[in-house]
N, C-alpha and C positions, 0 to 999 in steps of 0.2 A: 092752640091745638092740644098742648098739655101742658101740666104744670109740674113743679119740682116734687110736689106730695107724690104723682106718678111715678117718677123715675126709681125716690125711695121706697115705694112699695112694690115696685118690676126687681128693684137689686134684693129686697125681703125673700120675696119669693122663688128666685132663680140664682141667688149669690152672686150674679152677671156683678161687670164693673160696672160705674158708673156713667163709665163714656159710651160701655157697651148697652148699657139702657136706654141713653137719650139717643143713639142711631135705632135702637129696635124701635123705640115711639116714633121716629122721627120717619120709619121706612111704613109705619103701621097707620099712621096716622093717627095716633094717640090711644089704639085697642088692644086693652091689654092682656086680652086671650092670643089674640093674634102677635102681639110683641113676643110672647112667651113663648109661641112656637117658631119665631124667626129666631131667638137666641137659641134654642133648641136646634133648630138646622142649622145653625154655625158652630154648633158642638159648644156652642158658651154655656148654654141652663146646664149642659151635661158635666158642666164640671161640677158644677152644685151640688147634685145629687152624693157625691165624691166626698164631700164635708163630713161624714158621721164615718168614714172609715177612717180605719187606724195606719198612721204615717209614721214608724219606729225606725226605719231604713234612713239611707242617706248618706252625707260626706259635712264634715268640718273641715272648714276653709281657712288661713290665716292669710293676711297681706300685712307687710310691713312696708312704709312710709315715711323716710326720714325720723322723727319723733312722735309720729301717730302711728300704731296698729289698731288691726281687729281682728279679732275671733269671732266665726257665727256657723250655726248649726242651717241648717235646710233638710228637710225630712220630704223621705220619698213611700211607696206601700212594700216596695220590695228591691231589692241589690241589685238587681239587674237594671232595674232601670237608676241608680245610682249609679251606674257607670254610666248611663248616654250618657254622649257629645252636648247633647241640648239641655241636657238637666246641667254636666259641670259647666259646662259655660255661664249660663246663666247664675249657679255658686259663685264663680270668678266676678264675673260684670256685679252680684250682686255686694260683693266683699269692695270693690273697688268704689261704688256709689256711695257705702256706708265712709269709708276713709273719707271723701271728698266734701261728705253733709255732717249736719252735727245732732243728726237724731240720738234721744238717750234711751227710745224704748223701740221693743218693734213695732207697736202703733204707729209710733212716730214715722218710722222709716215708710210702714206700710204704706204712707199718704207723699213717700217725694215722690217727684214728677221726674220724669225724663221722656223726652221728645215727645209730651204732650201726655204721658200715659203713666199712672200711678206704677211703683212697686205692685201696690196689690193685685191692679189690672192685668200686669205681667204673668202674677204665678197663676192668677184664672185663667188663662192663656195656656200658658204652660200647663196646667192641668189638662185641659180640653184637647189641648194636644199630643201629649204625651198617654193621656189614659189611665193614667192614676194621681191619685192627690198625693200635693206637694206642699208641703208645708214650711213656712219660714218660721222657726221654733225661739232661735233666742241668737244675742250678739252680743260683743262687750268689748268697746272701744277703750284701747288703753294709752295714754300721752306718757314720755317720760321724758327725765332733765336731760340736758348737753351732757351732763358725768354718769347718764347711767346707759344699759345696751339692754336690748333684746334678745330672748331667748326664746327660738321657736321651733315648734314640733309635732310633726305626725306621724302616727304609726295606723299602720294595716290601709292605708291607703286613702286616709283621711277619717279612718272610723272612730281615733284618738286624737283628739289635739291641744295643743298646751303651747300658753303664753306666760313668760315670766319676763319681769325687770330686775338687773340687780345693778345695782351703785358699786362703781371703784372698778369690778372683774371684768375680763376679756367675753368677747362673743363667745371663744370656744367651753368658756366657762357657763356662760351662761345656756349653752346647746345643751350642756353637759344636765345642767339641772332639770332644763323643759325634758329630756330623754328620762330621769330618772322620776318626773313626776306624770310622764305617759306611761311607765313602767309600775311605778308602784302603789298609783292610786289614790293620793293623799285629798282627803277631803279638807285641810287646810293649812296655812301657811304653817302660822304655830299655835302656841296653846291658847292665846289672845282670841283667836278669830274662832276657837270650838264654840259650839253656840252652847249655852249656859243648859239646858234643859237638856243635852246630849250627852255632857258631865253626869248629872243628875239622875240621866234612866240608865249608864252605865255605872256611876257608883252602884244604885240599886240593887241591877242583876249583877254586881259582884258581889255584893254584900251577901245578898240573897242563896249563889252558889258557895259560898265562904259558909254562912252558918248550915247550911244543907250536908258541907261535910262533916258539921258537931262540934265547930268552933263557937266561942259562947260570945256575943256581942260586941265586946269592947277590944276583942283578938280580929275579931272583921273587921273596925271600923280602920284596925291602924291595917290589916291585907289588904283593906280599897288603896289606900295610899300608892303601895307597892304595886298592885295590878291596874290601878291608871296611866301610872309612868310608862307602863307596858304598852298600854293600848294608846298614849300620847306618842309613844314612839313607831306605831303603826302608821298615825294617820294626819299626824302632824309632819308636811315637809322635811323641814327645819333638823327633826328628830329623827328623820330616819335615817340608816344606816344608808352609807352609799355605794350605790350598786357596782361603781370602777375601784371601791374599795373599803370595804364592809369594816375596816376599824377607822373609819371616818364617821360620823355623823353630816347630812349635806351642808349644816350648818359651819361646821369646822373644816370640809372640802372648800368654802366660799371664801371663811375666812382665811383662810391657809392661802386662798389668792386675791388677799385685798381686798374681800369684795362683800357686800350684804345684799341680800335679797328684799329686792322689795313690794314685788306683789305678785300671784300667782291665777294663773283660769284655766283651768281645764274642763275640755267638755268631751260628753263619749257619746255617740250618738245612739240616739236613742234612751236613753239610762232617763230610769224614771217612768218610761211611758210603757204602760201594761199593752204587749201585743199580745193581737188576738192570734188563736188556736187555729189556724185554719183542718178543716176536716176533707181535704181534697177528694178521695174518693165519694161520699156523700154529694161534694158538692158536681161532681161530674156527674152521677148519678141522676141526680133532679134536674138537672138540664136533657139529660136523655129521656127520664119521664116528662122533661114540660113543667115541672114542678116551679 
């Protein structure tokens, strides 16, 4: 009646799931104009179309598991519908299925099955129902030993959130760090994890503002020194100052309780992804012209 080249070329064209393809063939009898307009009336192609808009909205979810957590992002087109019941439910269910599988990318996850029906079958679902696109953006399972704890955290209502492990320190210690790395932004552990070319375009523009004030070369190279320490202590964990008491270093708050940090994830939803402008008045406009 049809064959599987069909099905892939009905989910090309409509983004429909997979399972949702072979029931539009299977009701159409194999025509795939006609398939295309039965996903259509079950509001599935309609999700489709939903693909090229921008999803910066949303909520970060953590679960913790014995010695397995996760953190994972889900992006929605706007906050309001980050708050439905049905969008965070499905955040929950989807945080709970990643603990349970041993997916290492969202590819990966996008293809578990549960009760017959991909991840990614779900969020085409959820899109078609909800009415705007929903995106599953990133995750990151984290194991740790018997001697280390969890430390987890959100703020604004899941719009921040941050997972650390530290070795030796109590939970309350380790809250204390996810709190001050939802707070203060740290793009990494310490100075190990800065990525190499990040060093490099910031020595630069100090260098660059350094001789700009009429300093002569060899007086810059040794002011990089001093104003990287600076800027290591910004954005490096480890090095910043801690916010329950700022002649600490969080480095020396850990140690001071037995304890060392040993890996860090935060995510902020959205961060990264250029939302678009909406020009609301115009667009009310053109729908009253018919535009």
């Amino acid at each position: 009646m049809f064959k599987a080249s069909d099905v892939k070329e009905l989910r090309e064209k409509t983004g429909a799931g997979m399972l949702d393809c072979k029931k539009a063939l299977e009701e159409t009898n194999g025509d795939m104009e006609k398939a295309i307009d039965w996903l259509r009336e079950k509001g599935i192609a309609k999700a489709a179309k939903k693909e090229s808009r921008i999803a910066a909205e949303g909520l970060c979810q953590i679960k913790v598991d014995d010695n397995n957590a996760v953190i994972l992002e889900v992006n929605s087109e706007t906050d309001f519908v980050a708050k439905n019941a049905e969008f965070t439910n499905f955040v929950d269910f989807l945080a709970d299925v990643l603990l349970k599988n041993e997916a290492k990318t969202v590819e990966e996850a996008l293809q578990i099955s549960v009760d017959g029906e991909t991840i990614s079958d779900k969020i085409v679902a959820l899109t078609a129902k909800i009415g705007e696109k929903i995106s599953f953006r990133r995750f990151e399972k984290v194991t740790k030993e018997a001697d280390e704890v969890f430390g987890a955290y959100k703020h604004m209502g899941g719009k921040i959130g941050t997972l650390v492990v530290l070795k030796g320190a109590n939970e309350e210690v380790a809250k204390d760090v996810a709190m001050q790395a939802c707070a203060m932004n740290p793009t990494a552990l310490n100075r190990e994890e800065v990525p190499s070319e990040l060093v490099e375009r910031e020595s630069h523009i100090i260098k660059e503002q350094v001789m700009a004030e009429g300093k002569s070369a060899d007086i810059a190279e040794k002011m990089v020194i001093g104003r990287l320490n600076k800027f290591y202590k910004e954005i490096c964990l480890e090095e910043q100052a801690f916010i329950k008491d700022s002649s600490l270093s969080v480095k020396d708050y850990v140690k001071n309780n037995n304890g060392e940090i040993v890996s860090m994830v935060r995510f902020s939803v959205g961060e990264g992804i250029e939302k678009k402008q909406e020009d609301f008045a115009s667009e009310v406009m053109s729908q009253i012209k018919g535009v």
